[in-house]
Wavefront OBJ file of the C-alpha trace (Angstrom):
o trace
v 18.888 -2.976 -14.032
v 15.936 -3.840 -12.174
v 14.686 -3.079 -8.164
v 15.214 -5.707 -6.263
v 12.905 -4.309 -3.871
v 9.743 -3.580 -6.306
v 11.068 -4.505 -9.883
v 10.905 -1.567 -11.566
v 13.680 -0.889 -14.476
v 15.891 1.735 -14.100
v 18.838 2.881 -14.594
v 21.311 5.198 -11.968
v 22.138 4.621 -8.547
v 18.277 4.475 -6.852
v 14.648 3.164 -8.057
v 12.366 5.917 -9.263
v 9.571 3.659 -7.923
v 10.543 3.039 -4.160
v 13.818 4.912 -3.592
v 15.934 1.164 -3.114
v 19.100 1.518 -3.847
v 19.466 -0.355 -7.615
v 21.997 -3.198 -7.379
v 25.264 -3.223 -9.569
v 27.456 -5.657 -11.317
v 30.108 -4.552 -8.688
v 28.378 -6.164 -5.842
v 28.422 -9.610 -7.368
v 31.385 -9.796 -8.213
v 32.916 -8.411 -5.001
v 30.856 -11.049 -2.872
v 30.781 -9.695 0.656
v 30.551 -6.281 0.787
v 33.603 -4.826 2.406
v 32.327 -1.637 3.165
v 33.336 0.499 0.386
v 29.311 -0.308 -0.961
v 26.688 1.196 0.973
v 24.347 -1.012 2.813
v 21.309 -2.905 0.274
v 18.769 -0.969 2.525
v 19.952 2.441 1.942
v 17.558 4.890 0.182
v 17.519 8.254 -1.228
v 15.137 10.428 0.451
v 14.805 13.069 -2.393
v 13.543 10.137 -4.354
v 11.577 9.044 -1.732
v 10.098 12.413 -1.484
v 8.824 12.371 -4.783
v 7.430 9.005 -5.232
v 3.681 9.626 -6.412
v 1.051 8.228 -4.061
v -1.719 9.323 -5.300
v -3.362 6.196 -5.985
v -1.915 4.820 -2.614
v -5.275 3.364 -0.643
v -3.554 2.235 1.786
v -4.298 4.135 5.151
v -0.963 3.362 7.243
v 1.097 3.649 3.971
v -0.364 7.194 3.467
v -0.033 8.728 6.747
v 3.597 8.104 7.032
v 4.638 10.399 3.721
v 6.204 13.733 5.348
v 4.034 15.220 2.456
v 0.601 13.485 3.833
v 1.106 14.471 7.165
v 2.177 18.088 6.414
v -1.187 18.381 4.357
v -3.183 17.091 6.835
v -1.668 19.120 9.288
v -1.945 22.608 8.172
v -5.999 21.456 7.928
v -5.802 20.531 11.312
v -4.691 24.076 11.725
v -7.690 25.822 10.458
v -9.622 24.240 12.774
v -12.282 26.822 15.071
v -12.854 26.153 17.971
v -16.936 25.838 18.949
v -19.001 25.467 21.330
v -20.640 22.260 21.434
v -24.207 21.060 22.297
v -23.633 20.404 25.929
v -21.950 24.000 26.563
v -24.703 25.445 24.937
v -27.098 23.338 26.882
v -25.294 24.250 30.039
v -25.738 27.985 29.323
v -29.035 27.909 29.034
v -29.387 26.212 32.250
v -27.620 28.846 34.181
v -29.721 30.749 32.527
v -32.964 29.157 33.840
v -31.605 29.204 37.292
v -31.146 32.722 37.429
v -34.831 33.251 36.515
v -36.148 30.645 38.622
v -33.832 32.351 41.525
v -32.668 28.371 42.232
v -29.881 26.149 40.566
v -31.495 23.136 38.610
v -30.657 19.634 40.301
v -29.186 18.669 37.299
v -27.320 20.256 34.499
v -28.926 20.229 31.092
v -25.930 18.618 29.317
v -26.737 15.450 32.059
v -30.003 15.425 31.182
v -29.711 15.781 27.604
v -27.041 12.820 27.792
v -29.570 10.399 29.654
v -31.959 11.398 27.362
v -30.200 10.652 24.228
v -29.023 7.213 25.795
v -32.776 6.065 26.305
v -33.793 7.362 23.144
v -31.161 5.228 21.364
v -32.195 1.810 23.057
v -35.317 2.210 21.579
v -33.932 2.737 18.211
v -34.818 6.366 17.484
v -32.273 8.073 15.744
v -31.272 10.355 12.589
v -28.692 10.642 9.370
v -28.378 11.397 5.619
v -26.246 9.939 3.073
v -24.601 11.435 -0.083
v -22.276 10.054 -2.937
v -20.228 11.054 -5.638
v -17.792 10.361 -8.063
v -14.475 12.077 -9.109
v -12.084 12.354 -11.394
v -9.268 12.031 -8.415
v -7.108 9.263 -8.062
v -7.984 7.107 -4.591
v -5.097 7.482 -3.036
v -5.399 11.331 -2.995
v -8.879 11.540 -2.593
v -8.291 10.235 0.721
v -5.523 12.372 2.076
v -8.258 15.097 0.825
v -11.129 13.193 2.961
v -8.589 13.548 5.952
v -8.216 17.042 5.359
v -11.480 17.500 5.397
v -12.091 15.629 8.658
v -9.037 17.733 10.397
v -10.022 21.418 9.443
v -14.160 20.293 11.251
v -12.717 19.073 14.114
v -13.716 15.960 13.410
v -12.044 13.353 15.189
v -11.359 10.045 14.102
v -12.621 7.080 15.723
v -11.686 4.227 13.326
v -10.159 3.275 9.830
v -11.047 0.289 8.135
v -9.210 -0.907 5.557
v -10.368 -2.748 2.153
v -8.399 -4.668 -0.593
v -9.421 -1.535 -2.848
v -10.539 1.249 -0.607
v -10.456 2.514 2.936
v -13.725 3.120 5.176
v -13.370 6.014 7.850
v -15.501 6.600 10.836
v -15.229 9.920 13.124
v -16.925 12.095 15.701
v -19.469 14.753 14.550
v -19.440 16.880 16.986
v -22.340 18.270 18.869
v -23.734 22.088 18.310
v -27.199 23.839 18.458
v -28.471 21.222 16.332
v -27.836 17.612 17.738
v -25.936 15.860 20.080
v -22.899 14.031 18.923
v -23.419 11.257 16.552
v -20.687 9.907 13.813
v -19.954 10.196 10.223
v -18.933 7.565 7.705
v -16.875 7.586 4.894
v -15.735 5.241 2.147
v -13.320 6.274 -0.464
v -13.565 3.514 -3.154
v -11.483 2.896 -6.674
v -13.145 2.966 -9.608
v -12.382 3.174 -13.265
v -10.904 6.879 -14.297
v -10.340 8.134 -10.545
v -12.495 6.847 -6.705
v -16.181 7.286 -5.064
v -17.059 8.746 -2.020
v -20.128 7.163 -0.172
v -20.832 9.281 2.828
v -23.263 8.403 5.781
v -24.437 10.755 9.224
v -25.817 9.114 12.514
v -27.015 10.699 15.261
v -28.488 8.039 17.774
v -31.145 8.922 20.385
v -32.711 12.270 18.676
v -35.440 12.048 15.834
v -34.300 15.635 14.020
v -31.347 16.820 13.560
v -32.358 19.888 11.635
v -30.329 19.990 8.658
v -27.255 19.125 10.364
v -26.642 16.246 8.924
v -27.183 17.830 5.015
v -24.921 20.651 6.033
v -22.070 18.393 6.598
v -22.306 16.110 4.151
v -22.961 18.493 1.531
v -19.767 20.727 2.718
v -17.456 17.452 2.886
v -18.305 16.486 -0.457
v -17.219 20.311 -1.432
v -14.220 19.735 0.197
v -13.301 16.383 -1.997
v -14.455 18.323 -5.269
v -12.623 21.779 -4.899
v -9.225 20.668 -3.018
v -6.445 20.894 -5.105
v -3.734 18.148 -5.247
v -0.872 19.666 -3.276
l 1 2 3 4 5 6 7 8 9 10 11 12 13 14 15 16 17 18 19 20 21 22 23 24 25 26 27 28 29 30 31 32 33 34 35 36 37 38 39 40 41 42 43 44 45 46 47 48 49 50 51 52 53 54 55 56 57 58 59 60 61 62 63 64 65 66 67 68 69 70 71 72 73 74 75 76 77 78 79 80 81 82 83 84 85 86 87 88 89 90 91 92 93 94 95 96 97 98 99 100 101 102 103 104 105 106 107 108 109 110 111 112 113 114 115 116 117 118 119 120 121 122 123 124 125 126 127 128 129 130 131 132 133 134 135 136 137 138 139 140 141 142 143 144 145 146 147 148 149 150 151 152 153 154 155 156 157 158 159 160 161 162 163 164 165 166 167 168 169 170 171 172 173 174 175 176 177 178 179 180 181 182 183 184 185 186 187 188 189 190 191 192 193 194 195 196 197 198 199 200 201 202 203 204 205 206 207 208 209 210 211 212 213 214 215 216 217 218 219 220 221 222 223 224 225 226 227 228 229
């Protein structure tokens, strides 16, 4: 017999490859089905369960498998909480008001903000980019990207979605370093398993003091080391 629903051959009562249930002779010869069939749209969810997606790019397809969000979830999990830039910034205001014995007109996060802003118009900003390739199927290299993105804290902004890959663009926080800027991601398929094409932006600020390196260089050891779960 074959899936109606995604053609796969099979034998049994449901499709290894989607989980439909496979039609039988029974049901055409019956005609309408008088209830003693189940429905043409029922599924088995243990099958569905274990339907590989690994080399599933597709972003909305991925983050509806229990397994995916599960995954991503327990990274979201080890997630620390830091300070950002602006706290920091803050801080050492107070600071500066307590020596000065007066409160500064403005707090330094305000300043900082305005300062980034103008800085930006005129073009000036920062970033790094890194690559690489791996012997990972696509789909799984993004649920790994994802991960990634979770346990930093890193919040996406956007998903973009391409006939063969999947581009992803999220916060990067700001810290000691740099204000916030973004990162961007593309998880590609290629021949034997995906590439990763990975790009930092920090508008309005000219150095970012390794920053940018630091993050791309830990993401990219976050695609290479995670195991497939």
């Amino acid at each position: 017999m074959y899936c109606a629903e995604c053609g796969t051959k099979g034998t049994g009562k449901f499709c290894t490859g989607c989980g439909q249930r496979l039609a039988t002779a029974a049901v055409g010869q019956a005609g309408a089905n008088d209830g003693s069939l189940p429905a043409s749209n029922d599924y088995d969810a243990t099958v569905v369960l274990t339907i590989d997606w690994s080399d599933v790019i597709d972003y909305e397809t991925l983050i509806a498998i229990p397994a995916v969000r599960d995954r991503i979830a327990r990274a979201s999990a080890q997630s620390k909480k830091r300070m950002t830039g602006e706290e920091i910034l803050d801080l050492y205001g107070k600071a500066l008001g307590k020596l000065a014995g007066v409160p500064l007109p403005l707090s330094m996060s305000t300043i900082a903000g305005v300062a980034q802003s103008t800085y930006a118009k005129l073009g000036v900003k920062t970033g790094k980019s890194l690559s690489g390739a791996y012997v990972v199927p696509v789909g799984e290299m993004l649920v790994r990207l994802l991960c990634s993105l979770a346990k930093e804290g890193r919040t996406l902004r956007d998903v973009h979605q391409l006939s063969d890959g999947c581009i992803v663009r999220a916060a990067l926080p700001s810290d000691l370093f740099a204000l916030e800027g973004d990162v961007v991601v593309s998880v590609t398929r290629i021949a034997g398993g995906s590439c990763i094409e990975a790009a930092t932006e920090i508008p309005g600020q000219m150095f970012d003091w390794g920053k940018s390196t630091r993050c791309l260089a830990a993401m990219l050891a976050d695609l290479g080391a995670a195991a497939a779960a």
